[in-house]
C-alpha positions, 0 to 999 in steps of 0.5 A, spaced: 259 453 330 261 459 333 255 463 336 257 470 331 257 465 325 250 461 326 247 469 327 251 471 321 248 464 317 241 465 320 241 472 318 242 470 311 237 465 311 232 469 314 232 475 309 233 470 303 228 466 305 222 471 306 222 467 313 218 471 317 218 472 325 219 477 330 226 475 332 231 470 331 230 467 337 223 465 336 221 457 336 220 455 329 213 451 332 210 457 334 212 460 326 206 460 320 207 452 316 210 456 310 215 459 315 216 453 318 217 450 311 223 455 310 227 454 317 227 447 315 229 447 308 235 452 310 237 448 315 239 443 311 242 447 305 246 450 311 249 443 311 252 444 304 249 438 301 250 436 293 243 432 293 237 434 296 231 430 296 225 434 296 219 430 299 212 434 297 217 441 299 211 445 299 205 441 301 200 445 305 203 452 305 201 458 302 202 461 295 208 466 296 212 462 301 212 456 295 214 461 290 220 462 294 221 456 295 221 453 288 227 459 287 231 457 292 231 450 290 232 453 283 238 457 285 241 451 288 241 447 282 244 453 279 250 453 284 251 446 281 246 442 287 241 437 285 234 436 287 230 430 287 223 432 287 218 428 290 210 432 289 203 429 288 202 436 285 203 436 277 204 443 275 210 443 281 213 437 277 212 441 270 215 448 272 220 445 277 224 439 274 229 438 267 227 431 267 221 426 271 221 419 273 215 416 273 213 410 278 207 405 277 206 400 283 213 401 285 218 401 278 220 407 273 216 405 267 218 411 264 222 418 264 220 425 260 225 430 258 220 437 261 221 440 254 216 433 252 212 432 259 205 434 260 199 432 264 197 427 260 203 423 259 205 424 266 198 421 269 198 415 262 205 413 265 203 413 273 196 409 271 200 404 267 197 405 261 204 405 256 203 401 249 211 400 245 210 404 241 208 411 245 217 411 245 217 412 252 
């Protein structure tokens, strides 16, 4: 990549992405966790991807840097990419997926629609507590 593209590409990402830092140049180590979060999904989205995999995309960082994230990755989907979301946080899963698999000890035993999904049926299924006739 051309030097004048990579500046233009990392311009464009650092203003979409609220990544704060005193220039361009700086190391990303000596950034802010949240700003580190962003450098490195830009990095990827960069690549153009068509599937993403999410792993816990914003464990650890602050409220705003979250929020920013979770509307990139949905504007991704809305550009026709796909996020696979792996989190521990159960209100990230809700607020950020169209459809939720749930694993128990390594399988999928069950996959909600988010219109139908909530807490409860999420952690029922995580535990493994399915009974035939809940439909799932």
């Amino acid at each position: 990549m051309q030097r004048s593209a990579e500046r233009r590409l990392t311009s464009g990402f650092l203003h979409d992405l609220a990544i704060k830092t005193p220039d361009m140049e700086k190391p990303v180590g000596s950034l802010s966790g949240g700003n580190q979060q962003k450098v490195l999904l830009a990095k990827w989205l960069a690549t153009k991807p068509r599937v993403l995999i999410a792993d816990e995309p914003t464990r650890g960082i602050d409220v705003g840097s979250k929020s920013e994230i979770h509307h990139l990755l949905r504007r991704f989907t809305e550009d026709g990419g796909a996020v696979i979301m792996i989190s521990s946080e159960l209100p990230e899963i809700l607020g950020m997926s169209d459809r939720i698999a749930v694993f128990h000890e390594g399988s999928v035993v069950g996959e909600l629609k988010s219109a139908e999904a909530t807490e409860e049926k999420i952690m029922r299924l995580a535990m493994g507590a399915v009974e035939k006739d809940e439909g799932y």
